[in-house]
Every structure is written in structure tokens, then in C-alpha cells.
C-alpha positions in Angstrom: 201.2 37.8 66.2 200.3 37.9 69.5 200.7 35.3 72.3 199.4 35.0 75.9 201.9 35.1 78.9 203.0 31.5 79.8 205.1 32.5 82.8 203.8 35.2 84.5 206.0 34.9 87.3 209.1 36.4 84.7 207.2 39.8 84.3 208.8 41.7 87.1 211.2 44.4 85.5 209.3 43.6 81.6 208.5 46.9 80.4 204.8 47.1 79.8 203.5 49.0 76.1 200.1 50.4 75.0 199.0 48.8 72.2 200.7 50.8 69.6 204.1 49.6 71.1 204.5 53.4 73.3 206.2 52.3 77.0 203.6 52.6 80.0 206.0 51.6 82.8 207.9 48.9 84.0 205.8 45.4 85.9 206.9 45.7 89.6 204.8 42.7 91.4 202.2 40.0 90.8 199.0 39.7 92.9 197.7 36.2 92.6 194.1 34.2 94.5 193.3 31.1 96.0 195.9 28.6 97.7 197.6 27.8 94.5 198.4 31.7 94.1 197.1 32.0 90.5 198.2 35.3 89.4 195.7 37.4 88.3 197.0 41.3 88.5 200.2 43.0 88.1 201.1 46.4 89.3 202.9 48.5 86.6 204.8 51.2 87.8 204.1 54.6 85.7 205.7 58.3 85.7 203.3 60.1 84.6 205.0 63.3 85.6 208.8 64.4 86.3 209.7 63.0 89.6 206.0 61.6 90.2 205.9 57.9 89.9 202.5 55.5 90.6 201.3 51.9 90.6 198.5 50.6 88.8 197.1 47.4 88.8 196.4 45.8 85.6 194.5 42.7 84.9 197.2 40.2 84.1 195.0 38.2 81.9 194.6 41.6 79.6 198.6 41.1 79.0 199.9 39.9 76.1 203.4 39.4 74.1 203.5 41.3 70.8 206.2 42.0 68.5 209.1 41.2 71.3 206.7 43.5 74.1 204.5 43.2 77.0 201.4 45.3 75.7 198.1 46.0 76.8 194.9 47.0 75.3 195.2 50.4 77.4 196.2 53.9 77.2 198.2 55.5 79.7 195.5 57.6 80.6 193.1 54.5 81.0 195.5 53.2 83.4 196.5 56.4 85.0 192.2 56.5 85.6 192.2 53.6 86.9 191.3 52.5 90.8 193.9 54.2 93.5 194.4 51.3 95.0 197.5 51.4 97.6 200.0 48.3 97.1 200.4 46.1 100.0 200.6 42.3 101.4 196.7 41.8 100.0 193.9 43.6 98.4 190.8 44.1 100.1 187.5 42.9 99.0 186.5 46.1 98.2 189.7 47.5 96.4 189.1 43.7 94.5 185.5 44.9 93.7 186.7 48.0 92.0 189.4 46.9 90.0 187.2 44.4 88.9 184.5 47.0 87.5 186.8 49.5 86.5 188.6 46.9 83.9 185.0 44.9 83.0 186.2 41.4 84.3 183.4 39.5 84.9 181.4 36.7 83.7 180.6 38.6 81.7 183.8 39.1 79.8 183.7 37.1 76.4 186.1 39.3 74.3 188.6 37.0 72.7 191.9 36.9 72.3 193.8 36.3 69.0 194.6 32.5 70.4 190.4 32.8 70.3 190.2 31.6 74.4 188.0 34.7 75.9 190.1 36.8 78.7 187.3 35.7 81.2 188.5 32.1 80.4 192.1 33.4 81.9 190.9 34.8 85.3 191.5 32.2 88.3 188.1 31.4 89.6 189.6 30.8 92.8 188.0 32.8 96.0 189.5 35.1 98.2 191.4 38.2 98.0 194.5 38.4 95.8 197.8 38.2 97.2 201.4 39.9 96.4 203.7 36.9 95.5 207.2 36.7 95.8 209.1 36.0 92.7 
């Protein structure tokens, strides 16, 4: 069964699987919002050719714990499409704005989890851009 992600603030170094259990990478940092740094994106690190490595940002409320792994409703070639959005101190409104679309979070977002709480429910509502935190 699966389970959401009590502490997200554990994930860096987790390895990260699709959701048929294949590895996708390895969780390098978390990205959180508002003064209480909610997290709310991780970056994954992917090798998605020899000697080529990138980070993607997934939507950390997408995340779940499955059968002793991280996993995520994604392909590798969904996250591989995914935004190029370059890893820094914070993301800008408009690298925000496109992760956002290219993932569908938004109030939108009423898919529901299996602990049947919707993963718009697990997005911080807090404003302002999200920011790498130190763990």
C-alpha cells in the first residue's frame, strides 16, 4: 500500500522509482515556499545517458512510499521532458509558472491519492518563490 512522505526533509540520497518500481535517479535537494519553508519540489538527479547526468524537479506532493521505495507517477521520459529549469538558491516566478503547468498542479488538481486526500490538498498555499533548503 502506498503511503505519503511524512518527512520530507529525509529524502536527500532516497532513490526515486517510476511507478513500476524501475530507478529514475537519486533525490539531491528540497525546494520549499513561504516563511515556514514548506517543501514543495525536489530535484532528482537523472543519467539519462553515459557520463550525462541532469536535475529535474518533481512535485514533492506527487511522491509517495511504495513497497520499501520512493516512486512517482512518472516515466523517465516524462521527467526527462520536463521544464529545464537550472538549480539554484530560488526559482523564479517564471521557472515556478512552468513547472507548475508542466506537472498540472493547480486548483485544479483533484486526483486522489490512495490515503483519498487530493495531491492539490498537499501543495503549501504559501506565496512566493520556492526556496533550496538545507537539510
Amino acid at each position: 500500500m502506498a503511503s505519503a512522505i511524512e518527512d520530507a526533509r529525509r529524502l536527500p540520497g532516497e532513490t526515486v522509482c517510476d511507478q513500476d518500481g524501475n530507478r529514475l535517479g537519486v533525490v539531491r535537494h528540497l525546494y520549499g515556499v513561504g516563511e515556514a519553508e514548506e517543501p514543495m519540489w525536489v530535484t532528482v538527479e537523472m543519467s539519462p545517458s553515459l557520463g550525462h547526468t541532469r536535475l529535474v524537479f518533481v512535485p514533492l506532493a506527487r511522491l509517495k512510499r511504495e513497497r520499501e521505495q520512493i516512486r512517482v507517477p512518472y516515466s523517465a521520459q516524462h521527467l526527462l521532458g520536463s521544464p529545464e529549469v537550472q538549480p539554484g538558491g530560488e526559482l523564479s516566478e517564471e521557472d515556478e509558472r512552468a513547472l507548475r503547468g508542466y506537472y498540472a498542479i493547480g486548483l485544479a488538481d483533484q486526483e486522489v491519492r490512495s490515503d483519498n486526500d487530493s495531491y492539490a490538498a498537499q501543495v503549501p498555499e504559501a506565496e512566493g518563490s520556492a526556496r533550496r533548503l538545507e537539510v
